[in-house]
N, CA, C and O atoms as a DFTB+ gen file, in Angstrom:
544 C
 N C O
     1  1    -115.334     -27.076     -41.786
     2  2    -114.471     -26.244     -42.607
     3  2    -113.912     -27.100     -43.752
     4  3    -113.376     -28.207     -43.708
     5  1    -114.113     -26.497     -44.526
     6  2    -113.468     -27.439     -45.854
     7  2    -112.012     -27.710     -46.185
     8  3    -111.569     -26.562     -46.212
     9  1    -111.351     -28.234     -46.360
    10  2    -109.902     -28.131     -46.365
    11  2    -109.339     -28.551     -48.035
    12  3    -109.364     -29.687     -48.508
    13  1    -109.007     -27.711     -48.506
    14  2    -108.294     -27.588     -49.782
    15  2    -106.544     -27.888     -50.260
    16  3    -105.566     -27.321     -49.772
    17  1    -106.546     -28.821     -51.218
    18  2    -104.966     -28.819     -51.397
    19  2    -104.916     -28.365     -52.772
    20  3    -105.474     -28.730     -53.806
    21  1    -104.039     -27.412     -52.461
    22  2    -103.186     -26.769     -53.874
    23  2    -101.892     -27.582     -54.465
    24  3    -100.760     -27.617     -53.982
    25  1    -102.386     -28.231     -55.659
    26  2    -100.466     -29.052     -56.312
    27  2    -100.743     -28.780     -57.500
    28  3    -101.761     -28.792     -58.192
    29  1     -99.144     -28.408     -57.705
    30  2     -98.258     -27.899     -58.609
    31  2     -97.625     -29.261     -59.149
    32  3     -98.045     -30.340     -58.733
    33  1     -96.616     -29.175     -60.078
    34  2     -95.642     -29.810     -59.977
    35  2     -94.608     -30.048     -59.072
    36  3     -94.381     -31.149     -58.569
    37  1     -93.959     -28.989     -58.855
    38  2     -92.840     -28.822     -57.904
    39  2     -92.991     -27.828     -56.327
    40  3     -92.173     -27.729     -55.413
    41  1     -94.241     -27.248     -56.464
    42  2     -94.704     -26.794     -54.448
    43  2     -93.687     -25.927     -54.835
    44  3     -92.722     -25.878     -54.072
    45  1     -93.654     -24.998     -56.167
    46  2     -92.247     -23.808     -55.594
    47  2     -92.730     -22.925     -55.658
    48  3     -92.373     -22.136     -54.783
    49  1     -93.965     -22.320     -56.767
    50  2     -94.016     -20.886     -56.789
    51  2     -95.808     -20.973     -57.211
    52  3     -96.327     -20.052     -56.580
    53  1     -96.697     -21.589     -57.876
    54  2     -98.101     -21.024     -58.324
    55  2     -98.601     -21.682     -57.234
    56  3     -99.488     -21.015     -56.702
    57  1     -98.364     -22.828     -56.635
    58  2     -98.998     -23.632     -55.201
    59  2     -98.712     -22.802     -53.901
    60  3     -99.562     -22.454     -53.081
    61  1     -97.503     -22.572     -53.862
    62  2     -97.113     -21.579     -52.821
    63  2     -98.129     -20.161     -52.957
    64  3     -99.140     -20.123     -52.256
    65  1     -97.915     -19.380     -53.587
    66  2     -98.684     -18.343     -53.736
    67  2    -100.555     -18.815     -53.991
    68  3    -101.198     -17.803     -54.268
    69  1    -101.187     -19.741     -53.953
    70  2    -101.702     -19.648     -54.073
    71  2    -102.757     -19.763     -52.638
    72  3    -103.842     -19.245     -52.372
    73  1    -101.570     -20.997     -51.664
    74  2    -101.971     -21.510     -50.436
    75  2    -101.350     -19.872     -49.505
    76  3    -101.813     -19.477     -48.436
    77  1    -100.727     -19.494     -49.951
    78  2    -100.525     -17.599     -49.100
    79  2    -101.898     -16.897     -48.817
    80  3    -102.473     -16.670     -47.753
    81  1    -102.326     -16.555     -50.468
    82  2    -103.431     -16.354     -51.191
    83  2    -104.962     -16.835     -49.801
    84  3    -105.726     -15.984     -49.347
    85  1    -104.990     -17.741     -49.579
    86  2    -106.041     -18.860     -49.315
    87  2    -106.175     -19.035     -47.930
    88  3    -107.239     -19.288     -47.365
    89  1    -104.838     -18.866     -47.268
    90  2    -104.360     -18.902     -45.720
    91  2    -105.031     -17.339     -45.426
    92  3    -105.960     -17.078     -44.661
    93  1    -104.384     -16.557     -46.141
    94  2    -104.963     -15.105     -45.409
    95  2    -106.292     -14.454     -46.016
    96  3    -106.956     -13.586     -45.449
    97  1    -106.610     -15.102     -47.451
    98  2    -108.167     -14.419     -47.484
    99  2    -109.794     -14.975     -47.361
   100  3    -110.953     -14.583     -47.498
   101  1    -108.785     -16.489     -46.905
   102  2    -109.799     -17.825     -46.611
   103  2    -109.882     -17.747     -44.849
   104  3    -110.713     -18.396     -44.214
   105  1    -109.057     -17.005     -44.331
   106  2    -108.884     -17.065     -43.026
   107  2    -110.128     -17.777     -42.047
   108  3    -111.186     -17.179     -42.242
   109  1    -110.244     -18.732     -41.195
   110  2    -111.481     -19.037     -40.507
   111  2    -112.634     -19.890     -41.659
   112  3    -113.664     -20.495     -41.362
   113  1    -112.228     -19.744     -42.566
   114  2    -113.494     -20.353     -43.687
   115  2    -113.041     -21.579     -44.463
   116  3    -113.785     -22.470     -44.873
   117  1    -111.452     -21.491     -44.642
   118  2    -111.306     -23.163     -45.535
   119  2    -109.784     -23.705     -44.642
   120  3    -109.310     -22.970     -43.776
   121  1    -109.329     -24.649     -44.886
   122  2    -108.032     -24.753     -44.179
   123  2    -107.362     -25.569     -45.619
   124  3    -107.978     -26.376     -46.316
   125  1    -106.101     -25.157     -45.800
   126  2    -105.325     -24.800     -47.137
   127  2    -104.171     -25.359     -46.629
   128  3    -103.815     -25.066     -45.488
   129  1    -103.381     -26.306     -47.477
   130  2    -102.340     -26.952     -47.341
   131  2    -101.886     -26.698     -49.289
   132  3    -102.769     -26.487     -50.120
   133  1    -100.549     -26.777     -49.614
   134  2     -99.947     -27.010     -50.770
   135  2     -99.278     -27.836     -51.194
   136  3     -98.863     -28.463     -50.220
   137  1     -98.819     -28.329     -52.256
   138  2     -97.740     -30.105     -52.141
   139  2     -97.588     -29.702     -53.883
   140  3     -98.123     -28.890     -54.638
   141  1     -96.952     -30.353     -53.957
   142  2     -96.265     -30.597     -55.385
   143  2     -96.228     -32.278     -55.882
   144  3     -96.310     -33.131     -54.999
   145  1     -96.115     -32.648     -57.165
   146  2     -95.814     -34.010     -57.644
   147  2     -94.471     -33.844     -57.480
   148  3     -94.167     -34.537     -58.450
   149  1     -93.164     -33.407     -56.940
   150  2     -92.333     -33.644     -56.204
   151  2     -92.242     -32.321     -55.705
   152  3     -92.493     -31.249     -56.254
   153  1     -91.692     -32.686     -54.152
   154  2     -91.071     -31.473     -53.417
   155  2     -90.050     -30.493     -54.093
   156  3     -89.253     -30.992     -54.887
   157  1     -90.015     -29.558     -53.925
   158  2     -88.567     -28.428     -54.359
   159  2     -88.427     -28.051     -53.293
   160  3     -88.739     -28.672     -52.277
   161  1     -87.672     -26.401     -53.381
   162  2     -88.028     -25.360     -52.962
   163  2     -88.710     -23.995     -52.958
   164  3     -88.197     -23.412     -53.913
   165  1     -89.339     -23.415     -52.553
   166  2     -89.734     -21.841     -52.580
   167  2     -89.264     -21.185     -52.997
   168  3     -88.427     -20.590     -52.318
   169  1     -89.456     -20.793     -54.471
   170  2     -88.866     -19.650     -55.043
   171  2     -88.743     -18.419     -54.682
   172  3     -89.754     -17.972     -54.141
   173  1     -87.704     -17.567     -54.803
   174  2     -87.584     -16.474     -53.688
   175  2     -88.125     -15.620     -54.676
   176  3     -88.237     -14.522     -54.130
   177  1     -88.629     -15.531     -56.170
   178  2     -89.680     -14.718     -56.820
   179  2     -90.680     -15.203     -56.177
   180  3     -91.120     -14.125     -55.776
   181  1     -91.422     -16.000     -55.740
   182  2     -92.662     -16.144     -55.360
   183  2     -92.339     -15.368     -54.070
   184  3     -92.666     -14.182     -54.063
   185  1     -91.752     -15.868     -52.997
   186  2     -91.672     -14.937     -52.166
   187  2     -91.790     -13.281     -51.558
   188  3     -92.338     -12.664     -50.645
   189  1     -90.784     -13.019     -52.857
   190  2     -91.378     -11.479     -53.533
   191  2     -92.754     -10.972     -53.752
   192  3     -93.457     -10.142     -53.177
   193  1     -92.893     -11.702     -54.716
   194  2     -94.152     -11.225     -55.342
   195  2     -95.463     -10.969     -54.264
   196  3     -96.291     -10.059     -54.222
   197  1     -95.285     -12.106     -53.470
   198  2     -96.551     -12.211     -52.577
   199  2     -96.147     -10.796     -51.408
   200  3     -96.964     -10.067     -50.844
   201  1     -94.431     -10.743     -51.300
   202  2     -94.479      -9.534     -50.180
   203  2     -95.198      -7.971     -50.881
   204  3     -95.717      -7.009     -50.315
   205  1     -94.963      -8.243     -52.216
   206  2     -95.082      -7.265     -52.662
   207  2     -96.861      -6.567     -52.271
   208  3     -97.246      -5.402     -52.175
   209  1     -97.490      -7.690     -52.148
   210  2     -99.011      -7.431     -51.947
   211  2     -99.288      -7.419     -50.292
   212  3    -100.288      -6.977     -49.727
   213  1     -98.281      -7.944     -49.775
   214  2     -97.867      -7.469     -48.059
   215  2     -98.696      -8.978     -47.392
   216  3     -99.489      -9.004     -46.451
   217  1     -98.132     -10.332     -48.355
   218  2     -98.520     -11.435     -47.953
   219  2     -97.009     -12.616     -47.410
   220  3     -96.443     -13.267     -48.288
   221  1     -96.653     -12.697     -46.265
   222  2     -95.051     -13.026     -46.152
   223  2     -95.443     -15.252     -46.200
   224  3     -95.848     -15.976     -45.291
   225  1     -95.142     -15.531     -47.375
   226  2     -94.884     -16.841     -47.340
   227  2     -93.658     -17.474     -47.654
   228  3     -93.357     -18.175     -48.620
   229  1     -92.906     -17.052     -46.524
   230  2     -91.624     -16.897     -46.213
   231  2     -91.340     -18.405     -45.503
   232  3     -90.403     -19.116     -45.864
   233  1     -92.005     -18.671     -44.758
   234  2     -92.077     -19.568     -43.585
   235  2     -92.936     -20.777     -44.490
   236  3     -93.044     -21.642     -43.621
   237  1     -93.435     -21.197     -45.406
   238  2     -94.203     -21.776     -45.973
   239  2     -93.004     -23.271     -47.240
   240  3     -92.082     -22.726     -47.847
   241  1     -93.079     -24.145     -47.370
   242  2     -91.744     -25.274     -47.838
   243  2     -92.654     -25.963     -48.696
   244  3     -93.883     -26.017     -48.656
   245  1     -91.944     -26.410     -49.371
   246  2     -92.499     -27.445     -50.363
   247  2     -92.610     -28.400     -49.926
   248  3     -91.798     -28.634     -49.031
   249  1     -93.511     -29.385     -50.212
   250  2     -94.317     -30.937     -49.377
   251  2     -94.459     -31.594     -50.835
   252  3     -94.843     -30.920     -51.790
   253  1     -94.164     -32.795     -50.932
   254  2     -94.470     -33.835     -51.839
   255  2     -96.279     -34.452     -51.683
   256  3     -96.954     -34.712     -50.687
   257  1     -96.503     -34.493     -52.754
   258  2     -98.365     -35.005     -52.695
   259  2     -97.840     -36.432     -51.904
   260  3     -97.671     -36.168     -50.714
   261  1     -97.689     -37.135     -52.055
   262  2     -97.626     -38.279     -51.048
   263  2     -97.742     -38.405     -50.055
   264  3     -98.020     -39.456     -49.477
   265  1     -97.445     -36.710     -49.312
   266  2     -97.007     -37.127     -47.707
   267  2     -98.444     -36.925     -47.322
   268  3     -98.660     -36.708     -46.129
   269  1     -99.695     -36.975     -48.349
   270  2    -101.297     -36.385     -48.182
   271  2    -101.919     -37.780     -48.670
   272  3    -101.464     -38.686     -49.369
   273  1    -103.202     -37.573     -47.988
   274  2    -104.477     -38.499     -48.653
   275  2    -105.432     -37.709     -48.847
   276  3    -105.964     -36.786     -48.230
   277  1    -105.585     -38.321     -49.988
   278  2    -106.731     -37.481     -51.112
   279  2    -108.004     -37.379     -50.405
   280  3    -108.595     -36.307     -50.528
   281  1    -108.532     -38.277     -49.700
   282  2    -109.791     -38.323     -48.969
   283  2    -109.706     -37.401     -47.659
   284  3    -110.788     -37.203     -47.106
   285  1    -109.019     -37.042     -47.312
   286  2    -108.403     -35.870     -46.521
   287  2    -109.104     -34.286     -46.950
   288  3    -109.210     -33.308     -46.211
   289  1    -109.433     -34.394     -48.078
   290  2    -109.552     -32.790     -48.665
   291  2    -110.799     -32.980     -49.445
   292  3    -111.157     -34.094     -49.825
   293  1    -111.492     -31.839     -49.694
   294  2    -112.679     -31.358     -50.495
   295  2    -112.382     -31.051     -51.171
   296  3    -112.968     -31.702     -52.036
   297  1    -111.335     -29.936     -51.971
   298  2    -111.226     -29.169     -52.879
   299  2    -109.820     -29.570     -53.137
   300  3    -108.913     -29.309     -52.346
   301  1    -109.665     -30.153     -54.158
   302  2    -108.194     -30.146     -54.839
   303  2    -108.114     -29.143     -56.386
   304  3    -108.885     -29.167     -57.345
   305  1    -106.973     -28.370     -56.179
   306  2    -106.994     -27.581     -57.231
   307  2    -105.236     -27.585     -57.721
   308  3    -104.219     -27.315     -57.082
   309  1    -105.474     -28.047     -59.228
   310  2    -104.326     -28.460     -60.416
   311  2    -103.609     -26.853     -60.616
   312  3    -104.399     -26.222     -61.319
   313  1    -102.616     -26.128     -60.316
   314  2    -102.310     -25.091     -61.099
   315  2    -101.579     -24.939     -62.303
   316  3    -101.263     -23.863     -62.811
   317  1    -101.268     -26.345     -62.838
   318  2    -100.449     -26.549     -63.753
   319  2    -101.154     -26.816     -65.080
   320  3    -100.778     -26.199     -66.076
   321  1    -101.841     -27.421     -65.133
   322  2    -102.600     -28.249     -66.059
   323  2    -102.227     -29.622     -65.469
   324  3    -102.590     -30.644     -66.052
   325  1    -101.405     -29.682     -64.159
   326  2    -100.950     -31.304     -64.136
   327  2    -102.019     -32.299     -63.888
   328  3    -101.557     -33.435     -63.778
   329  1    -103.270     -32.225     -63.770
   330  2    -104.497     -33.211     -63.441
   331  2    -104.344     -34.025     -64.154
   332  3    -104.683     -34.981     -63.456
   333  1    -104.012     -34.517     -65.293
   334  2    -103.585     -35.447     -65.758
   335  2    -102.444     -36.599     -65.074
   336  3    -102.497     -37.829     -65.081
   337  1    -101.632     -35.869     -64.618
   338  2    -100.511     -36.701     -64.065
   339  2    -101.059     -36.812     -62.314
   340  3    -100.160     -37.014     -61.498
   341  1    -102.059     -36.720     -61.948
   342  2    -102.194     -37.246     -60.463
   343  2    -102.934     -38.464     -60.472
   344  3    -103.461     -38.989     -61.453
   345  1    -102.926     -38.945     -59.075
   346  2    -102.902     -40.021     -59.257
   347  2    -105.017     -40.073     -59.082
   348  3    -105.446     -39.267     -58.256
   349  1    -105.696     -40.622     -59.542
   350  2    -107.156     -41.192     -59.802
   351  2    -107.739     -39.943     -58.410
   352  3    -108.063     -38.757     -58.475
   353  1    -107.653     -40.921     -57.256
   354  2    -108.619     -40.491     -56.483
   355  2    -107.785     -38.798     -55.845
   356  3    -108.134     -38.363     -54.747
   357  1    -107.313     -38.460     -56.223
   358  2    -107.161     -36.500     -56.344
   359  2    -108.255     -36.155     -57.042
   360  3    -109.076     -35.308     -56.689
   361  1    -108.295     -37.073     -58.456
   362  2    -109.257     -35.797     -59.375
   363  2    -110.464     -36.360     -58.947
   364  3    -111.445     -35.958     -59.572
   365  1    -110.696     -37.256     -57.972
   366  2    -111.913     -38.111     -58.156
   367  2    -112.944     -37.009     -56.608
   368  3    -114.174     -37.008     -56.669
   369  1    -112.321     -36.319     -55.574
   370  2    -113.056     -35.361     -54.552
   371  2    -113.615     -34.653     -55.095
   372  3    -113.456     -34.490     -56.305
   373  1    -114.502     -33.957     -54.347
   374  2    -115.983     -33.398     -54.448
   375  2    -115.453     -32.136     -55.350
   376  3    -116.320     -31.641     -56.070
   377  1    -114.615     -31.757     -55.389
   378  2    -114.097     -30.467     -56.220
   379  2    -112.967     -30.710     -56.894
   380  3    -111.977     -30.381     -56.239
   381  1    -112.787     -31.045     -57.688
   382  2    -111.567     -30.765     -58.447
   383  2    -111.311     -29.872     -59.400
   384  3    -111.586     -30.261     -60.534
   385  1    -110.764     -28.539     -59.280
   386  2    -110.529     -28.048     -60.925
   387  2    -108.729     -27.809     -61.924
   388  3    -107.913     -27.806     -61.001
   389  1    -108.389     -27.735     -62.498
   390  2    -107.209     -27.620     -62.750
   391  2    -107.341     -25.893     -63.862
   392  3    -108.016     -25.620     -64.855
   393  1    -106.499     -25.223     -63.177
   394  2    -106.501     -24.022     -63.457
   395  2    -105.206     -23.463     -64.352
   396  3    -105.021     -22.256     -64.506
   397  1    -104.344     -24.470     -64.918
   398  2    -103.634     -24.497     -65.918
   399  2    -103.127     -22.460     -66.224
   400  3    -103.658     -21.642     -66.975
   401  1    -102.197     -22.338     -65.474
   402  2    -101.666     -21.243     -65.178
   403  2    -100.377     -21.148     -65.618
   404  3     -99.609     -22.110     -65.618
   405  1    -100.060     -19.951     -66.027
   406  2     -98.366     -20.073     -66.748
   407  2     -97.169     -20.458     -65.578
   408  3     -97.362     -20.397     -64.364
   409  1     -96.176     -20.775     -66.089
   410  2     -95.188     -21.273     -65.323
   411  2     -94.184     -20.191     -64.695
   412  3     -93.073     -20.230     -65.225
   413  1     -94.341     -19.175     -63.617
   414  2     -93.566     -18.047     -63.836
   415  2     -92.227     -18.687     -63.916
   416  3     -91.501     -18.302     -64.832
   417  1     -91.738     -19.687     -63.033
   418  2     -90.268     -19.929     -62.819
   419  2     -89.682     -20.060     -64.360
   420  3     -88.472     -20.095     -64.581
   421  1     -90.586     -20.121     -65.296
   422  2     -89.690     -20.375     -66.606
   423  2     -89.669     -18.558     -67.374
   424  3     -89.124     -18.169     -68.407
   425  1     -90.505     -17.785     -66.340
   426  2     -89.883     -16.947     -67.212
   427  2     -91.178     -15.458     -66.202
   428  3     -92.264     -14.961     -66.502
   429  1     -89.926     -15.239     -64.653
   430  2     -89.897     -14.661     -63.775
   431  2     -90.449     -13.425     -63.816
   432  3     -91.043     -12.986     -62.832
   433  1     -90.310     -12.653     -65.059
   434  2     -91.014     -11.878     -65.457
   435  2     -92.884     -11.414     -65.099
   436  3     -93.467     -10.389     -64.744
   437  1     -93.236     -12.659     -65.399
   438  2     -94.159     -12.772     -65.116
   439  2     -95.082     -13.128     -64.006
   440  3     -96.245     -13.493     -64.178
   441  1     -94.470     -12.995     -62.820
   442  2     -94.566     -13.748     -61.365
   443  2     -95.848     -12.551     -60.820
   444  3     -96.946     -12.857     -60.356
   445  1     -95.429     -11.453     -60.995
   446  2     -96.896     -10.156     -60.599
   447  2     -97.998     -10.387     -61.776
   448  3     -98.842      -9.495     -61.689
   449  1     -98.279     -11.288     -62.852
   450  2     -98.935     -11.302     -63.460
   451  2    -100.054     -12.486     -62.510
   452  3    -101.186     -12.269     -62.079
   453  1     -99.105     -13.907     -62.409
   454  2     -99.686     -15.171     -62.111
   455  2    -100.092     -14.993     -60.942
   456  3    -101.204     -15.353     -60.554
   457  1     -99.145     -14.354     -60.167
   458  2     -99.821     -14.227     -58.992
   459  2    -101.820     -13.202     -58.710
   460  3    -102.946     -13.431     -58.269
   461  1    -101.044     -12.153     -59.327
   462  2    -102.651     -11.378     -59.547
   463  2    -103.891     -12.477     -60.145
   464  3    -105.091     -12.355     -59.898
   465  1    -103.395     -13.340     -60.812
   466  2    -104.607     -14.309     -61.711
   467  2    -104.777     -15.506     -60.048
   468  3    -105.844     -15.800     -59.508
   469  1    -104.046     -15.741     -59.819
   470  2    -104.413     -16.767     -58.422
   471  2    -104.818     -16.026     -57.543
   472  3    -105.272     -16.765     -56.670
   473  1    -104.952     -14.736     -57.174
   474  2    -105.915     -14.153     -56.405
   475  2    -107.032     -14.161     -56.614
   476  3    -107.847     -14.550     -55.778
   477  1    -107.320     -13.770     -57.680
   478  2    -108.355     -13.673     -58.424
   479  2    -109.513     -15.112     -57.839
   480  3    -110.550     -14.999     -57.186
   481  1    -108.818     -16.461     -58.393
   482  2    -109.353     -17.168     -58.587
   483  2    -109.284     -17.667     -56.926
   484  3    -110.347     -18.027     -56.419
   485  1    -108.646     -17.676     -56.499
   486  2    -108.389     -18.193     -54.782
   487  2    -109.743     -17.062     -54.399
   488  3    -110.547     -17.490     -53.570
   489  1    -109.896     -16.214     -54.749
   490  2    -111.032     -14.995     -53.909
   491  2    -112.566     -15.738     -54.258
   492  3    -113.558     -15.695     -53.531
   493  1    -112.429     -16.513     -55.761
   494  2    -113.679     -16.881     -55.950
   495  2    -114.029     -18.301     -55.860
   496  3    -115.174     -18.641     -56.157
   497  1    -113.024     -19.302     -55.422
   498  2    -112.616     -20.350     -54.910
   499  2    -113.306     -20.367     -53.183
   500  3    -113.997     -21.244     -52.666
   501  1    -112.835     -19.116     -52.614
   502  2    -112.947     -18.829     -50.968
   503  2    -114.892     -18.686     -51.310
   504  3    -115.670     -19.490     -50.795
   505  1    -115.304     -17.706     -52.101
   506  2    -116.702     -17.362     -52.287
   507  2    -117.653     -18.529     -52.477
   508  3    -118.750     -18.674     -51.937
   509  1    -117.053     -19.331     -53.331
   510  2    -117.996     -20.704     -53.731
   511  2    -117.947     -21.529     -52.731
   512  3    -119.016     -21.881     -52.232
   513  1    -116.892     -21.954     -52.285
   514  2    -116.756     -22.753     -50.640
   515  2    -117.514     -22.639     -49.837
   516  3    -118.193     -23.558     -49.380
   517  1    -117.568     -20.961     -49.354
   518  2    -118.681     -20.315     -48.244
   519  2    -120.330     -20.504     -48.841
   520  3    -121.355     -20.413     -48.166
   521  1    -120.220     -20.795     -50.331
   522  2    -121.738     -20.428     -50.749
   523  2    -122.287     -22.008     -50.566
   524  3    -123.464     -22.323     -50.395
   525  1    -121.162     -22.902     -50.644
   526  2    -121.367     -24.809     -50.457
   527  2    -122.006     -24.477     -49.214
   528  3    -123.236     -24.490     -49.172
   529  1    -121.509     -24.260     -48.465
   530  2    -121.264     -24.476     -47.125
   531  2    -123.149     -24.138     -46.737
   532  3    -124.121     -24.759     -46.308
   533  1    -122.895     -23.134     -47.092
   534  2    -124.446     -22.424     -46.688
   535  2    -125.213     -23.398     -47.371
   536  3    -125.780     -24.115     -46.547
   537  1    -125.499     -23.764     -48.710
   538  2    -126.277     -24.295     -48.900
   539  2    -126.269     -25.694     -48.657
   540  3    -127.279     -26.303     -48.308
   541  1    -124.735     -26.423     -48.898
   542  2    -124.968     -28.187     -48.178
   543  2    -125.086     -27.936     -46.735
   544  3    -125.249     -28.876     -45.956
């Protein structure tokens, strides 16, 4: 099973929703952890947003990338544009992409937008994984 880490900057709201995302439509097929370049907390818009689609990552905390090793994971995915600021061997695993996604916490409004776009891409993230798999 492939195991994927989602980091953000801060593990509060596009990492969170994205490892929700990944936990329930990756179910049995990838194993999904989230972290931030520093810990926060869980934004209670992200929280929302994801209930709103009847996904509860309620129970889910922010983790600092440190408390991880990069060689640990297959798929690391940037939601910030932050790939720049990690450290070498993150961007250096068999998958890396950085998916440079708007920031809802700066402007909340937009939290049912970002979130719908990380489904999106978490659904075809889950598809390409399963299609590795089959063929490596």
């Amino acid at each position: 099973m492939k195991k994927v880490m989602f980091v953000c900057k801060k593990n509060s709201a596009r990492s969170q929703m994205a490892e929700g995302f990944a936990k329930t439509l990756g179910k049995g097929q990838i194993d999904v952890t989230s972290s931030g370049l520093e810990a926060s907390q869980v934004r209670p818009e992200a929280i929302a947003a994801m209930k709103e689609v009847g996904i509860d990552i309620s129970d889910q905390y922010s983790k600092p990338l440190s408390d991880f090793k990069a060689d640990e994971f297959d798929v690391v995915i940037s939601l910030c544009g932050c790939g720049v600021n990690l450290p070498p061997e993150w961007v250096m695993q068999e998958v890396f992409e950085d998916w440079q996604l708007d920031d809802p916490a700066e402007q909340p409004d937009i939290f049912p937008r970002v979130r719908d776009e990380i489904k999106e891409r978490v659904e075809k993230l889950i598809e390409s994984v399963k299609d590795a798999a089959v063929i490596g």
